[in-house]
Each structure stands twice: as C-alpha cells, then as structure tokens.
N, C-alpha and C positions, 0 to 999 in steps of 0.2 A: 311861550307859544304852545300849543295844542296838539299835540301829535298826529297828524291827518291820518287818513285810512289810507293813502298812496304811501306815506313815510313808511307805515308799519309794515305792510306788504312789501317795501324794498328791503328792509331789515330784515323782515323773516325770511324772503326770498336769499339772501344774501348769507345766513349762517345756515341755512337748510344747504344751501350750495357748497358750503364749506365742512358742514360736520353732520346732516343727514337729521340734526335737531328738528322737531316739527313746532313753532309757535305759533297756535292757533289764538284766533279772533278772541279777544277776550284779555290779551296777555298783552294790552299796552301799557297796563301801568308798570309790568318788570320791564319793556323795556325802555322807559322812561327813566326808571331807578338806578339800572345796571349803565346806561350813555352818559346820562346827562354830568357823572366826573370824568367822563371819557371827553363830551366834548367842549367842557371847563379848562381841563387840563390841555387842548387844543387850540384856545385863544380864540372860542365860541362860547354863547350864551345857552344856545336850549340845543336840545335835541333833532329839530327841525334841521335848525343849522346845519347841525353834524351831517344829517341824510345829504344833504346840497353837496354839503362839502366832497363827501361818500360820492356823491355821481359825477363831481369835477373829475376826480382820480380815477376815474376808471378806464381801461379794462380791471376787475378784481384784479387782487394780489399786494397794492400796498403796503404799506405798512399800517394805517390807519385801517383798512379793512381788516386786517388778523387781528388786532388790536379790538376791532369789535366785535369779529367772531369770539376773541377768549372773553370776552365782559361776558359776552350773553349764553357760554355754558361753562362760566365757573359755577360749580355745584355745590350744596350741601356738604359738609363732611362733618368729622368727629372720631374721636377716639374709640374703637373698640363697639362700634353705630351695632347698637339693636343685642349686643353680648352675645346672645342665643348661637349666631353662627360661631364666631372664635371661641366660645365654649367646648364645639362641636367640634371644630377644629384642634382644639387642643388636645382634647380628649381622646372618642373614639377615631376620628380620622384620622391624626396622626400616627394616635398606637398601630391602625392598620396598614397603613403605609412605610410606618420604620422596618415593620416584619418583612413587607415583601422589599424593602428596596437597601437592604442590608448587602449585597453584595456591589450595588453601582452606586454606595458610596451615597447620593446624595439624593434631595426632594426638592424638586422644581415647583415653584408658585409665581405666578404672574395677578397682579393687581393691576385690573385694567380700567382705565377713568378713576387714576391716584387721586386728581385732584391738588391740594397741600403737602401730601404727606401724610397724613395720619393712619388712614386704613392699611400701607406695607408697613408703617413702622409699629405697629398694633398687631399686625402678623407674625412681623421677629420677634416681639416681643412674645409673643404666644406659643411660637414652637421653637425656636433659639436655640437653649439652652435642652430644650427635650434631643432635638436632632443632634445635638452637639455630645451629651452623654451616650448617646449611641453610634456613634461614632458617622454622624452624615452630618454633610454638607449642604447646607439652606443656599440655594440659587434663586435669589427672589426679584423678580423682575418686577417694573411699577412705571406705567405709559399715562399719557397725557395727552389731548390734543393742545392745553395751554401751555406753550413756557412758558409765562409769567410762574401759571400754579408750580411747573417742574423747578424752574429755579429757586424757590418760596421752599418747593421740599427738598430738596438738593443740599441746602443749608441749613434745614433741620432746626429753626426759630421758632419760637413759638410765643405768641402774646399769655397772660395768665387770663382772661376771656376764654383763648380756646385750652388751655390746660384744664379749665373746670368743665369743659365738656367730653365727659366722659374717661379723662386720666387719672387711676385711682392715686392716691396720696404714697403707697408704698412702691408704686412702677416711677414715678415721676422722683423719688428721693433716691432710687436705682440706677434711671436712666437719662435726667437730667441736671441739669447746671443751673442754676438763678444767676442771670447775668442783665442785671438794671432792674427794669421791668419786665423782662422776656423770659424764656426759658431755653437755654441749649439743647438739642441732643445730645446723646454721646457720641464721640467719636466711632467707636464700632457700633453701635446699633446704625449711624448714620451711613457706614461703609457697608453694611448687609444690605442693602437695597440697591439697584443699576435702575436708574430711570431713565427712559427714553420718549421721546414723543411719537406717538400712532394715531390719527385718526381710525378710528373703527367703521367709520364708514366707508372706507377704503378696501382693496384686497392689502391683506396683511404680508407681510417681509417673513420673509424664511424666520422662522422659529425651531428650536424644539422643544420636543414634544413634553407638556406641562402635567404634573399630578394633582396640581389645584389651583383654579382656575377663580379668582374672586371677580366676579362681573357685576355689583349689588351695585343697583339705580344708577342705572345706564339706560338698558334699556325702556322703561316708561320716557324717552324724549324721540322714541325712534319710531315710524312707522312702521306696519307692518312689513312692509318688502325689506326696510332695512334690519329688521329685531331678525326675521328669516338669513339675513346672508351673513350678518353677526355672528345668530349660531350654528350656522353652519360652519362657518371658519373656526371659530370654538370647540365644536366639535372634532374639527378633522387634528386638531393640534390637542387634543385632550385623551390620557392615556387609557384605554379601555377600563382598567378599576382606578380610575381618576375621578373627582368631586369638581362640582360647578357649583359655584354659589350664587344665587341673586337674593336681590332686594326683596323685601317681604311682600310688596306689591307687583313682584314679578314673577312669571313664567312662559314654562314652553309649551305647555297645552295651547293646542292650536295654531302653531306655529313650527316646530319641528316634532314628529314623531318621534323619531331617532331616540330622544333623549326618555331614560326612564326617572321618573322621581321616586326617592328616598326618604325615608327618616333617618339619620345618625345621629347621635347623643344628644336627641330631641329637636333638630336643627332638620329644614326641608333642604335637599339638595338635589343634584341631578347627576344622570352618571348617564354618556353616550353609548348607546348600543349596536350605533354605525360603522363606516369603515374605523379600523384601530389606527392609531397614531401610530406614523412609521418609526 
C-alpha cells in the first residue's frame, strides 16, 4: 500500500509532537523505510497499517508510538564524523582547558543526540588519557532521546560494518575485543561515559555547567523556534570559555546572537557570550 498524504501528515505530526523533528513533504519515502520493520515486526503488512493501528491506540504515549518516534530520528553516526572537530578537540581545546581547570580537578563534556554510541566514545578516546596525565577527571555525559539507541551504546557492540566507519585500526586493537562477528568495547572506555535520555526539545533537567558541549547534527531537523530554545538552554549551561560544537551544516547566525564563533586548531566552534554558567 501507498503511503497517503493523511498517513504522512499523522506521522510527522506525531514525532514533531514528541522530539520537535520537522519532516517535510517530500520525506515519505524515509518514512516508509524507517516503519515498515517497525510495522512487520508488529503483525502488520505495510505502513498504512501501522498509522490505523497508531490511531486505534491513542491518546499518544504507547508503547508503539515511542517506538515510532525512535525509528524516525535514529540518526546518522560514526566514529570520530568529520575528524576536523576531535582534532581540535584534542589539540588546542583541550591544552586550553587542562590549564585553566587544573585546580577543580576535572572537564565536563556532554554529547547531546549520542545516538549508538560512537561520537562520546570517540571523545574519550580523544581526550582520556590527555586529562588523565594531567591529573583531571573526564565527566562525560552522552543523552538520547532513543533508548533503543541508549541501550545499543550502553553495551558498547559493535558490527565490523560500523568499525570501518571511521575506527582507525590502531584505536580499535586498543580499545576493543573481536568477539564473533562484533566488536566489544573496553570495559573502561565503556564506564567513562553516563548516558541518559533527554529530549532537547524539552526544558532540560538541572545540569552542570559543561566546558564542551558536542551538539553536531541535531539541530538541521529542528525548526527555527526550536534550534532558538536549544541554544538557549546550551547556552545558559555552557561555561563562559567553554566550546560548542556543531555540525558542518550548522550554525548560530541568525538564530542566537549571544553566541561568538571561532576557529581553534582549524575547527569552527562557538563560545557563549551571554549570561555565564553558574
């Protein structure tokens, strides 16, 4: 069956309401690709189905609705996506940050839209063992709006498909295990990371306050009112010489002032010049 323009409009309607995602007209054949094992594996035929099925259950909140909210913004990912920033990261931002944060001990990093796993575990891997000869403490935080993706990174698996995307051969004989066909994490890389679930399109939970902030491609699925109240919140939890990272096809021009952008060890970033994190 044929996906009607009423189905697609309840769908988008239905994970815009849940994660502030925008899928415009045009984007029914993803979510044709992203349902149709969702509504196989439900003891339905097509994706039609699945929507009927979606309207029997409602008020939202099932379990068959979250379940389609996470199909339709599991994201892109990869190890180490785009190099330029964890370059930069490694480099000059951290050298600049171990200097000033030598007396409290440690450096706070939040990966927000983790996804699998890979972009915090690509982070410890990258500043680890620097923080750690300097005698700090890597507090690395890693949010989700999917469990499914949370629990997938939680346990730190990996097919060898995604090991060749992007895990060099000398990190991977480091920090993991060949176990079948998959790949393990290590156990301590696996325990430097706390992951939690956050929609961002939400007001966010008591935090504090972060010295590096990885937001990359997120927001390009967000409207303008919500990429605004994102970085806002971002902002307010980001330490005055603190780094914000996004996507290569992202920014804050025209959308918050506040934020000034940078170059650091050839990598664009941004650094809030609004209220200072408390």
């Amino acid at each position: 069956m044929t996906l009607r323009a009423v189905d697609f409009a309840y769908v988008s309607g239905l994970v815009h309401r849940a994660s502030a995602i925008s899928l415009q007209p045009g984007k029914e054949y993803l979510v044709e690709a992203r349902l149709l094992p969702v509504a196989r594996d439900t003891g339905l035929e097509s994706v039609p189905e699945l929507v009927e099925e979606l309207r029997r259950r409602e008020p939202h909140g099932s379990a068959l609705h979250r379940r389609v909210v996470d199909a339709m913004t599991t994201n892109e990912t990869s190890w180490f996506r785009d190099r330029t920033p964890f370059e930069a990261l490694g480099s000059d931002v951290v050298d600049g940050l171990v200097q000033r944060r030598r007396a409290e001990g440690r450096l706070r990093v939040w990966s927000a839209g983790c996804s699998s796993g890979q972009e915090p575990y690509s982070i410890s891997m990258t500043v680890g063992r620097r923080l750690a000869e300097a005698g700090l403490r890597l507090e690395l935080l890693a949010t989700d709006l999917s469990e499914d993706m949370l629990d997938r990174a939680r346990v730190g698996g990996y097919s060898e498909f995604e090991m060749r995307r992007g895990m060099p051969d000398h990190l991977r004989s480091r920090y993991f295990t060949e176990v079948g066909r998959a790949w393990q994490i290590s156990e301590d890389l696996r325990r430097s990371v706390s992951f939690g679930n956050l929609n961002l399109a939400t007001f966010f939970p008591a935090m504090e306050p972060m010295d590096v902030v990885f937001l990359r491609n997120v927001l390009i699925y967000f409207d303008c009112d919500t990429k605004a109240r994102v970085l806002d919140q971002v902002g307010r939890l980001l330490r005055p010489d603190g780094f914000l990272f996004l996507g290569a096809a992202e920014t804050t021009l025209s959308i918050d002032s506040r934020y000034e952008r940078v170059t650091v060890g050839g990598a664009t970033v941004y650094q809030f010049r609004g209220k200072a994190a408390a």
